[in-house]
C-alpha positions in Angstrom: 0.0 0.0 0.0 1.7 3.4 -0.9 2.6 5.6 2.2 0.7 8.6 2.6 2.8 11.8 1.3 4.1 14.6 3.0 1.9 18.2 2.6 3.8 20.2 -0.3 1.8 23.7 0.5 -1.5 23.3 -0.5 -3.3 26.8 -0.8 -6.4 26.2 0.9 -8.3 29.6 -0.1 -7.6 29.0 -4.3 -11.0 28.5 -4.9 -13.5 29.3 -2.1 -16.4 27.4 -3.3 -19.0 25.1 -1.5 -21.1 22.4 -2.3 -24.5 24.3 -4.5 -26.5 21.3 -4.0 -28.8 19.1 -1.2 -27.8 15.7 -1.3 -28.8 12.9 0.7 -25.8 10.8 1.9 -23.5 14.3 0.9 -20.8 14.8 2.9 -20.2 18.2 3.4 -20.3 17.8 7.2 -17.4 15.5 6.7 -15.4 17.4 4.4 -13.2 18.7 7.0 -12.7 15.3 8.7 -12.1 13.5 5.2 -9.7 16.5 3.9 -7.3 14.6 6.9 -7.6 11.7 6.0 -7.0 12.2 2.4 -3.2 12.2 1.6 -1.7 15.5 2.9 -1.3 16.6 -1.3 -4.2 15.2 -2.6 -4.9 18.5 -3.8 -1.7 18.3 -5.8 -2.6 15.2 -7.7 -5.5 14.0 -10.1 -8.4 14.1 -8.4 -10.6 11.5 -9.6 -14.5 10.5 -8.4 -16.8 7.9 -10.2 -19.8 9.5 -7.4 -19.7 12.8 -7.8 -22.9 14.3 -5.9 -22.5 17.1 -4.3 -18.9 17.2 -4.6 -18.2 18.1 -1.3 -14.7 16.7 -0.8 -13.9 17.9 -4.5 -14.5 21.8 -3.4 -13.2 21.2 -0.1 -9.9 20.1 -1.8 -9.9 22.3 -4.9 -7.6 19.9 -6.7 -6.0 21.3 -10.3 -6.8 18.7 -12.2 -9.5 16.2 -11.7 -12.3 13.5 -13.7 -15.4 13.7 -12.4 -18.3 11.1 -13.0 -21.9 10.2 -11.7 -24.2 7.8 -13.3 -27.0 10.2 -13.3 -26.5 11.9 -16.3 -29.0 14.8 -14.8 -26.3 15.9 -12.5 -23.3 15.5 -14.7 -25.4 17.7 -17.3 -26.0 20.6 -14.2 -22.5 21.0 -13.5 -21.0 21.1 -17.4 -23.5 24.2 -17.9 -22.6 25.7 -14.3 -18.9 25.3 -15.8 -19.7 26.6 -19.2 -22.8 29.2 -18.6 -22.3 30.0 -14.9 -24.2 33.3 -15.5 -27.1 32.5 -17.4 -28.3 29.5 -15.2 -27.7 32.0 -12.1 -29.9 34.8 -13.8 -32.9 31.9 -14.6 -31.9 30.4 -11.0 -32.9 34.1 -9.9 -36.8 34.0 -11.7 -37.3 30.5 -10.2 -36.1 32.1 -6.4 -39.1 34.9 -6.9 -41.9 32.4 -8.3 -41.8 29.7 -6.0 -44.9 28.1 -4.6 -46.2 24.5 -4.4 -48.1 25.2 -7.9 -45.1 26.8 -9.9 -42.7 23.9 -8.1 -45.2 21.1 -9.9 -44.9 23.7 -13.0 -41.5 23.7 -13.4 -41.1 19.7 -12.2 -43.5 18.8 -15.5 -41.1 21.1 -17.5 -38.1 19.9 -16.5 -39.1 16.5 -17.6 -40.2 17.2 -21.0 -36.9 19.5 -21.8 -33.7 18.3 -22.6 -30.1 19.3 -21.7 -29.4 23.6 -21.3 -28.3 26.4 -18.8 -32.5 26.5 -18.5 -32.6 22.8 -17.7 -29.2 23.4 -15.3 -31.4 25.8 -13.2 -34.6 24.1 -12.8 -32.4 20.9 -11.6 -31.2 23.6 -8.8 -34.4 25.0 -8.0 -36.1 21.8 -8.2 -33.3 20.5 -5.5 -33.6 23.0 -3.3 -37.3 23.2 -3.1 -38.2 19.3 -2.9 -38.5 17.1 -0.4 -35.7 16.6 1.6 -33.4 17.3 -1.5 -34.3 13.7 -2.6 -32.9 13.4 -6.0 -35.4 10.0 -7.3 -36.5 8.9 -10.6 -38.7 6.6 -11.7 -38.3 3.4 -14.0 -39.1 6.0 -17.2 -36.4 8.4 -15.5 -38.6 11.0 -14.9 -37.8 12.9 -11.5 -41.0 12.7 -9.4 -40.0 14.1 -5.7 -43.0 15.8 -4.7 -42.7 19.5 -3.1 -40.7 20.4 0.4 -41.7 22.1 3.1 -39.7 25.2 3.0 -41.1 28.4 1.8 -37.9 30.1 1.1 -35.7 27.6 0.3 -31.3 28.8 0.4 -30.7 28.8 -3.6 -27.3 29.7 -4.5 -26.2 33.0 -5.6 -24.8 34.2 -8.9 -21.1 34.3 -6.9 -21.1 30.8 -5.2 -21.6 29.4 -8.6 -19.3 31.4 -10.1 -16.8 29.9 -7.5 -18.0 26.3 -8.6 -17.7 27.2 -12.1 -14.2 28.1 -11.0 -13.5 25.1 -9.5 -14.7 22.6 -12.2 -12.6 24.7 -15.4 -10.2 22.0 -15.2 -12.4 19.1 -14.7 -13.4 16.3 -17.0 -17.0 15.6 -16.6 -18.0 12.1 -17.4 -21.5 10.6 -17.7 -21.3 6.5 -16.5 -21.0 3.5 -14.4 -18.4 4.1 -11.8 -16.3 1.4 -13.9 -15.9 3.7 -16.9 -14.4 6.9 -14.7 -12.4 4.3 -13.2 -11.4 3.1 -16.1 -9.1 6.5 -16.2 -7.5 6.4 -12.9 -3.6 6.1 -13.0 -0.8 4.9 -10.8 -0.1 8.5 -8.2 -4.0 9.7 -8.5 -5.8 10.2 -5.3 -9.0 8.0 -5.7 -12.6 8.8 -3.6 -15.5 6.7 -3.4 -18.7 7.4 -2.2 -21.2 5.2 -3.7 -24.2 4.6 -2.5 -24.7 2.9 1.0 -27.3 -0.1 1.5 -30.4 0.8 2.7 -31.1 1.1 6.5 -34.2 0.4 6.3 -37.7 0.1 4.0 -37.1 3.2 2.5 -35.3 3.1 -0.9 -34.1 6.8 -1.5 -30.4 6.0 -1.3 -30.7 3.3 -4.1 -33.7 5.0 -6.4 -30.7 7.4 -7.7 -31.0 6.7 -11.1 -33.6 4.3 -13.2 -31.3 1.9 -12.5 -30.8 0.5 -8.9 -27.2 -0.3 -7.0 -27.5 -3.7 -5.8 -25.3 -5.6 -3.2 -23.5 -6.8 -6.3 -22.6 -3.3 -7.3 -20.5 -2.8 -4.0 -19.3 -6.2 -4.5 -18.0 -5.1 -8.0 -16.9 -1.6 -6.4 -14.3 -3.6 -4.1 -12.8 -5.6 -6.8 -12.3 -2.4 -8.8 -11.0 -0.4 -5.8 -8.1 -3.6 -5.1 -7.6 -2.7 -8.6 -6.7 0.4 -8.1 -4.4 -0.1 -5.3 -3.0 -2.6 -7.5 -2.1 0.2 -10.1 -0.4 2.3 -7.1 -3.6 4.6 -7.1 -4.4 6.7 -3.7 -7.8 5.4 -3.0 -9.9 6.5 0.1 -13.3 4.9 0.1 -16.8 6.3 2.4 -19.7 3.2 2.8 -21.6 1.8 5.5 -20.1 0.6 8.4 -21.7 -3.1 7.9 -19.9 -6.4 8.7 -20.8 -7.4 4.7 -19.0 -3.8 3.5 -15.8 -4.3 5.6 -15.7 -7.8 4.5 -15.3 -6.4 0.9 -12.5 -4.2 1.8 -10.4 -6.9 4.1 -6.5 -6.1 4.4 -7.8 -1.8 3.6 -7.3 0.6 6.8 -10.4 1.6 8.4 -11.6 4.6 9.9 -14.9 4.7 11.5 -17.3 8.0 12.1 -20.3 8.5 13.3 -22.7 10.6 11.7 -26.5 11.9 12.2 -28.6 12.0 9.7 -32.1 11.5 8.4 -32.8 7.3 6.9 -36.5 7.5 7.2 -39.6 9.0 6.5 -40.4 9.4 10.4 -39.0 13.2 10.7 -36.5 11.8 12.7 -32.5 11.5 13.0 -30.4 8.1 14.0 -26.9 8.3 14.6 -24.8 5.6 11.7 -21.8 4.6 11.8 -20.1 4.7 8.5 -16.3 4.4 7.8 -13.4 5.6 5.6 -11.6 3.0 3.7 -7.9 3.4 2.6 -5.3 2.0 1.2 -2.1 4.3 2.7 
């Protein structure tokens, strides 16, 4: 397993920008926690991420040259025209801020399913996200999203400047649409590796598997593992967040294991449950 790297003067204020989307499972509570457990230059190396969501440990790094990928090609599509057209979704992002309602949400919801890929398109994904339930991202088996309406009457959109920051952030980035396999596929011996796939469900409720039409199945995470001994394999830097189940450590056997516990909502109850997850690594 490669030994982790000494710190080679990371500048820790180049970019400034923050996670622009609710995402269930994101880690942006983490980031700190995962930024020290990541090898001290990560920020130095490729950065490369098969589960993109959010993105929180990408902007907490900042890194100067990464490859980005998420199977749900929605997401992908959000962040190439927040990279490319950072102004005009912010100004339509601005019109959707001042109309919402639960009738205009539903509005804007039907229209988002009928149109295809834009900087219009870009900002109804971030209103819709902001103003749904829980900022459940769930589509159903024709890939329409179908979260129904949140509770908050004002939700916190982003502003014209934080996404300017992200579209900062992501100049250098390769965005890939796919199967964790085929961003994988790029990784090189030196690159600093993070996975975050999607956890097994904790319960009856299906919201952390119902992330695209397609579902990710126990043998998903069983293919993940042989992918990420791969990777070690090919002298990658691989750091990997999951469940801390007996079945997910048993995956990663021989790895270095950090656990954390973390609150979050796993149910439809209104109510929180301390987890245990843990960090995976192979330095």
């Amino acid at each position: 397993m490669p030994e982790r790297p000494e710190q080679d003067g990371q500048d820790d204020e180049r970019s400034g920008a923050v996670p622009f989307l609710r995402w269930v499972g994101g880690k942006r509570g983490l980031a700190r926690r995962l930024v020290e457990l990541a090898p001290e230059d990560a920020a130095k190396r490729r950065y490369v991420e098969p589960f993109l969501g959010a993105g929180s440990l990408f902007f907490a790094l900042a890194p100067e040259n990464a490859i980005l990928g998420d199977a749900n090609g929605h997401l992908v599509s959000c962040y190439r025209h927040i990279r490319d057209s950072a102004p005009s979704v912010a100004s339509q992002l601005r019109h959707h801020a001042v109309s919402h309602g639960k009738r205009y949400y539903y509005r804007v919801r039907k229209l988002y399913n009928r149109t295809g890929a834009s900087p219009a398109r870009a900002a109804h994904f971030i209103y819709l996200n902001h103003a749904c339930f829980n900022g459940v991202f769930r589509v159903n088996e024709d890939g329409e999203f179908n979260v129904p309406v949140g509770s908050k009457d004002e939700p916190n959109f982003p502003t014209a400047g934080e996404l300017a920051r992200v579209a900062s952030v992501l100049k250098p980035a390769k965005l890939v649409v796919g199967d964790f396999e085929t961003t994988l596929a790029l990784a090189k011996k030196g690159d600093f590796v993070y996975l975050d796939p999607p956890y097994p469900p904790v319960n009856g409720t299906a919201y952390f598997t119902h992330y695209t039409k397609d579902r990710f199945a126990a043998e998903d995470q069983e293919r993940l593992a042989e992918l990420v001994r791969d990777l070690a394999e090919r002298q990658c830097y691989v750091m990997v967040t999951n469940a801390g189940r007996k079945t997910i450590r048993a995956l990663y056997k021989g790895f270095n294991f950090n656990r954390l516990t973390v609150t979050r909502w796993i149910t439809c109850n209104k109510k929180k449950h301390k987890v245990h997850e843990v960090v995976i690594t192979n330095y």
